[in-house]
C-alpha positions, 0 to 999 in steps of 0.5 A: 693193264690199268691206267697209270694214276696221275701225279697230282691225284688227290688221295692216296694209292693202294695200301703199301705192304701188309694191310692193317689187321686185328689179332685175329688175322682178319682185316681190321673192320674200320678199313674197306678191302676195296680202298686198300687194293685200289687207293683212297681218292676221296676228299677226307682227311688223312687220318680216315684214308682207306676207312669204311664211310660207316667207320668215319661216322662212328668216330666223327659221332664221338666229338660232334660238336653241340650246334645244329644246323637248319636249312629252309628248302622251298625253292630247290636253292643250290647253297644248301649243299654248301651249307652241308659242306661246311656243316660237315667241316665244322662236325655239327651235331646234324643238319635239318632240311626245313620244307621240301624233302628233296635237296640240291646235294651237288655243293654238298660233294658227297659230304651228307653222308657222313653227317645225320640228317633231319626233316622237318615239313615246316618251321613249327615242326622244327621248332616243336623237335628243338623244344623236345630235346633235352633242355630245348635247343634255341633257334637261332636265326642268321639274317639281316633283317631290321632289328637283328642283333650283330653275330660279332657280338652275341654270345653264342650258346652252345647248344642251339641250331644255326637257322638258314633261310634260302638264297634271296628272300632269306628266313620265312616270316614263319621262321623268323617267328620261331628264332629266338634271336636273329643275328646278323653279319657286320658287312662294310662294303656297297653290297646288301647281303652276302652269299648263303653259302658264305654266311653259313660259313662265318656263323659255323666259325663264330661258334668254333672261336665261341666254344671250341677256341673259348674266344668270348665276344 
């Protein structure tokens, strides 16, 4: 006998009645057999509750949003999984992990795997595949560093990639070289700088009100 699912467990439970399927009679491809006989509690959204991870990729890749975001990894920093995380939340277009292949996935919460990742050895090497793209995509820095320009009130292209140095010493100074622009977040308490993690955050949401909420600076 199987244990009894707690009253404030997230997800849902088995799928209740006849399980959803094609004309065919065969179960319909976008669910997993598995999820419907034992229950979705993974943190999704209730629309994709029983589907498989590829069917949410298939469909999240239909509105991806037209920002990428760029994360340098030189010191195994544990904020680029929350960047992810909410790179995810925000549907972008792909997440770049800049410097060491390998990356503290824990804040990311398993969030990676819907979302299509990208290497890139150095800043050049990232800066060469933006260049690339149809049109060239802008780099655009988040840091505040002497002669950055406020986020508030920068008009945020549509297509670019968010650029995220790692928590503490921020962008490279090779990085900083390949941005077009460096922006930074307007702070009115004693603290210097905020979180990585937070200011990815706030960015990814000045893009949304920018092109998704058409909200102008």
């Amino acid at each position: 006998m199987t244990d009894p699912i707690p009253a404030n467990a997230i997800g849902v439970g088995p799928w209740p009645g006849p399980w959803p399927v094609t004309s065919g009679g065969d179960i319909d491809p976008r669910y997993d057999a598995e999820l419907l006989r034992d229950g979705d509690r993974r943190n999704v959204q209730d629309r994709y509750r029983y589907w498989t991870m590829a069917a949410i990729v298939a469909d999240l890749d239909t509105r991806r949003h037209e920002f990428h975001v760029a994360i340098e990894n030189w010191g195994h920093d544990f904020n680029i999984g929350s960047v992810v995380r909410t790179a995810n939340a925000f549907n972008a277009a792909a997440f770049h992990i800049v410097g060491r292949r390998r990356w503290n996935r824990r804040g990311a919460m398993v969030t990676d795997r819907y979302q299509h990742e990208h290497h890139h050895d150095d800043a050049a090497a990232l800066a060469t595949w933006a260049r690339q793209e149809a049109g060239g995509i802008p780099l655009i820095g988040i840091d505040n560093l002497p002669g950055s320009r406020p986020l508030e009130t920068f008009d945020l292209p549509r297509s670019c990639v968010l650029v995220f140095g790692q928590e503490g010493p921020g962008l490279s100074d090779a990085m900083r070289a390949q941005c077009q622009v460096v922006l930074h977040i307007e702070q009115f308490g004693s603290t210097r700088s905020i979180n990585a993690g937070a200011a990815a955050a706030i960015s990814m949401h000045a893009w949304a009100r920018r092109h998704v909420f058409d909200q102008s600076p």
